[in-house]
N, C-alpha and C positions, 0 to 999 in steps of 0.2 A: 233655512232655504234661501232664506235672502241675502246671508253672507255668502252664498254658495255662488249664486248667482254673479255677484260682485265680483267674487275674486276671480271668477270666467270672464270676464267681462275687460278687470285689470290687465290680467294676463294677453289678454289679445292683444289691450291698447298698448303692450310694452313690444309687440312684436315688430319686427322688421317692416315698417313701409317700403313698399317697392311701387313705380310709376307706371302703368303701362303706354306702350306706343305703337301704333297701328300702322300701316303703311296708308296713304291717302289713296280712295279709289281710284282706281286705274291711270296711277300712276307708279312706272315702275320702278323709279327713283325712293329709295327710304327715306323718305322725309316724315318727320313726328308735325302732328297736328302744329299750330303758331298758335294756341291758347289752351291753357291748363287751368283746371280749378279742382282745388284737393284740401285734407283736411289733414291736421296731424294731431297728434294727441300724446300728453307722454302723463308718468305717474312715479313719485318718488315719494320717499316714506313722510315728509311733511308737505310735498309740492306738487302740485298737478296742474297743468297746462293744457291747451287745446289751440288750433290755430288754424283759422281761416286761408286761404294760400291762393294768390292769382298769378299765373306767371303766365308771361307776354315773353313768343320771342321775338329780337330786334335783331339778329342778322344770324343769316343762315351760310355754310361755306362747303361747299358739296366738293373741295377737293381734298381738304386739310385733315390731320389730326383732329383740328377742333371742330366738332359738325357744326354746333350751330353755341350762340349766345343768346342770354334768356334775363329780363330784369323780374325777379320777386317781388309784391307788396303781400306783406298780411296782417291779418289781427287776431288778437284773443283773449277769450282771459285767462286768469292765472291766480290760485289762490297758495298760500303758503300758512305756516302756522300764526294764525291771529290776525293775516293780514292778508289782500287782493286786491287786483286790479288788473290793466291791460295791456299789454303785448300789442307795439306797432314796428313792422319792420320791413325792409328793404335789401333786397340783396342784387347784387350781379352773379348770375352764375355761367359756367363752361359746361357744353357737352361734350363731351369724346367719345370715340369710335363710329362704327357704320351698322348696317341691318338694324336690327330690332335691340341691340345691347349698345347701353351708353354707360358711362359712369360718367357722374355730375360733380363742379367740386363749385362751391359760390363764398362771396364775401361781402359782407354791407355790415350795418348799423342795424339795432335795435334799440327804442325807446321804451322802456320799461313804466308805467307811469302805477303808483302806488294810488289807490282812493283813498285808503284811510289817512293817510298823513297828507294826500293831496301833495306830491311832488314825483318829479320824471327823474329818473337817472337812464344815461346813455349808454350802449353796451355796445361792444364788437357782437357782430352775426355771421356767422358760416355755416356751411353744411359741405356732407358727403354724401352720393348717393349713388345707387344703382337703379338703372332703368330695363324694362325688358322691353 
């Protein structure tokens, strides 16, 4: 029962995150809230991850292509086989399009920091995404 449950469980976390975005009351312009807080979660045959996510956005352009720009910080941790620690990372990302659908594309850094050997390696960060 309880592998059952897990594997419901796995399965979910493997699924598609998608953000939602509201329009601000009574305002009739679509503008997405200017502060996000979300949680992402992934799962591979020796690695699983989870990650904290705060995004702030810093300029918003209500003519453009680009709707608005957004900086990422997040953490988490992260275990692999025999070995874990934590996930700090940083991104810039882009929204695009108008109403209620965006797709997001971002790029930054990630710090990777290992406990058990106690040392950081440095990693490129991106994401793709879709917003409703």
């Amino acid at each position: 029962m309880n592998k059952r449950i897990i594997s419901i469980l796995v399965a979910i976390l493997l699924s598609a995150t998608c953000h939602c975005q509201e329009n601000i009351a009574g305002n009739d312009t679509v503008s997405p809230y200017k502060f996000s807080l979300n949680i992402t979660a992934g799962y591979g045959v020796l690695y699983a991850t989870a990650t904290g996510n705060l995004e702030f956005m810093v300029w918003e352009i209500p003519t453009s292509f680009i709707s608005s720009m957004w900086v990422r910080a997040g953490l988490g941790p992260w275990i692999a086989w025999e070995e874990n620690g934590i996930n700090y990372l940083t991104t810039l990302m882009v929204l695009t399009g108008r109403k209620k659908h965006h797709i997001e594309f971002g790029a930054g850094i990630m710090v990777m920091h290992n406990s058990d050997d106690d040392y950081n390696t440095i990693l490129p960060a991106g994401n793709i995404g879709y917003r409703l």
